[in-house]
C-alpha positions in Angstrom: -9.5 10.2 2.1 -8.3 13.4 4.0 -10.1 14.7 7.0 -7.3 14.5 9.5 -6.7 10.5 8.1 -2.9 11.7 7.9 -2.4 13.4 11.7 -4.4 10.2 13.3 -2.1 8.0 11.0 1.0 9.7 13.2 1.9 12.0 10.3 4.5 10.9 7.9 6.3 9.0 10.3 3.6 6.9 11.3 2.8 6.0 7.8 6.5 5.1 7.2 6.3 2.3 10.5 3.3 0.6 8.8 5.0 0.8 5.2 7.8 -1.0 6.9 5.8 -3.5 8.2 3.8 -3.9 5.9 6.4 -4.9 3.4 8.1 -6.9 6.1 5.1 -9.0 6.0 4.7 -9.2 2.5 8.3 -10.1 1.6 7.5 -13.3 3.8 4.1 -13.9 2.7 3.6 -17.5 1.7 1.4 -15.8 -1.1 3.1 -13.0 -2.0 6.7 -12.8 -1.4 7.7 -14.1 -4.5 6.7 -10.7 -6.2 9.8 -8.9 -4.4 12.5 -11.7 -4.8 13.7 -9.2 -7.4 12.6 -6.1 -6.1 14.4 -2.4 -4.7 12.2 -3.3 -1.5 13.3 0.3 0.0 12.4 1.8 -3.4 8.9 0.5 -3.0 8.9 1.8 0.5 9.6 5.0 -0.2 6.6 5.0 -3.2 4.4 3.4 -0.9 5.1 5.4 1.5 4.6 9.0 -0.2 1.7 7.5 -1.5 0.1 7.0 1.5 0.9 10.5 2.4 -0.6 12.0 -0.1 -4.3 9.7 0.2 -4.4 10.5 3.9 -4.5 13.8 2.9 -0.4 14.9 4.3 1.2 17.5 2.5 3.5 15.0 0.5 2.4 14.3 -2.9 3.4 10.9 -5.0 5.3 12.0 -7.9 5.9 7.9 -8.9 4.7 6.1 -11.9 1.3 5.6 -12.7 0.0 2.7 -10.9 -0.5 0.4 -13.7 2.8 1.1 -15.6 4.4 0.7 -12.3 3.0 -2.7 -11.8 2.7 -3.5 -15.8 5.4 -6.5 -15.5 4.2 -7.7 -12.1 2.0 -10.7 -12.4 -0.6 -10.1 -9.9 -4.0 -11.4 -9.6 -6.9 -10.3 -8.3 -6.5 -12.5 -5.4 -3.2 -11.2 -5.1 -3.8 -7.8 -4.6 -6.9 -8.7 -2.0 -4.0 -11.1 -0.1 -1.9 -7.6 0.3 -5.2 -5.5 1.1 -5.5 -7.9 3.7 -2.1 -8.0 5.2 -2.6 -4.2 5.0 -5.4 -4.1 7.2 -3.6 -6.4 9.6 -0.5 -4.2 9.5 -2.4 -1.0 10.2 -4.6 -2.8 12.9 -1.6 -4.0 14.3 -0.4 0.0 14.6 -3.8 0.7 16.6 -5.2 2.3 13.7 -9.3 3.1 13.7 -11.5 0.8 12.1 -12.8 3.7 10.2 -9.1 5.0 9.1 -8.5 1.4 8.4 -11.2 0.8 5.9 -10.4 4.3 4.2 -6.6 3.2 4.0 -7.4 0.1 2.6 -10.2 1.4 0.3 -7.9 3.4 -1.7 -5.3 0.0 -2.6 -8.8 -2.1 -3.3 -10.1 0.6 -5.4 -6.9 0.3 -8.1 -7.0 -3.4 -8.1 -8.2 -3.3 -12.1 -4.8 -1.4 -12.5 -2.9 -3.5 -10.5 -3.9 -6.9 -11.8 -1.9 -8.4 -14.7 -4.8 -8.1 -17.2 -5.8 -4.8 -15.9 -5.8 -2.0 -18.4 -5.9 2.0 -17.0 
C-alpha cells in the first residue's frame, strides 16, 4: 500500500487522529476492551501509529517488535482480530477516508491475522 495512501490519509497527523480513535473505541469495545485492561495504551498508539505510516507508504518506518512476538501473550482470536478490523474500518470511515484507502488500510491488519491470533505461528 503506497501510492499517495499516506498524503490522502492527512500525513502523519491524520494517521495519529484515527489511531486515537481507534483505540478509543477499542478500549470500550464490549468485545475487545478487555485486551488493554493492562495495557501502555499510548505505547500501542505510538506502534500503531508508526505502523501505519510506514504501510501507507510515509517516510516513518516501524522499528517495533515483530508482530507476532508483540502479540505472543495476547489471547486473540480470529474473531477478535476481524472485531478490530472492523472497528478499524468504522474509525477510518468515520475520518472521511476513501473506500478504496479504507480497504487497503484494513487489508494490511487482516492480512497478519495468522500472526496475531493466539495459535498463530510466524
Amino acid at each position: 500500500m503506497s501510492d499517495g495512501v499516506y498524503e490522502r490519509l492527512g500525513g502523519r497527523k491524520g494517521i495519529r487522529a484515527v489511531v486515537n480513535d481507534f483505540y478509543e473505541t477499542l478500549t470500550e469495545d464490549d468485545e475487545l476492551s478487555g485486551f488493554f485492561e493492562d495495557a501502555d495504551v499510548g505505547r500501542l498508539k505510538d506502534a500503531q501509529t508508526e505502523f501505519l505510516c510506514e504501510a501507507a507508504g510515509g517516510p516513518e518506518s516501524y522499528d517495533g517488535e515483530a508482530v507476532r512476538e508483540a502479540h505472543v501473550d495476547v489471547p486473540l482470536e480470529p474473531s477478535d482480530v476481524r472485531r478490530a478490523v472492523a472497528v478499524l474500518r468504522e474509525t477510518l470511515e468515520s475520518h472521511g477516508v476513501s473506500e478504496d484507502d479504507v480497504d487497503a488500510v484494513t487489508a494490511v491488519i487482516a492480512a497478519r491475522e495468522r500472526e496475531l491470533v493466539a495459535d498463530g505461528t510466524p
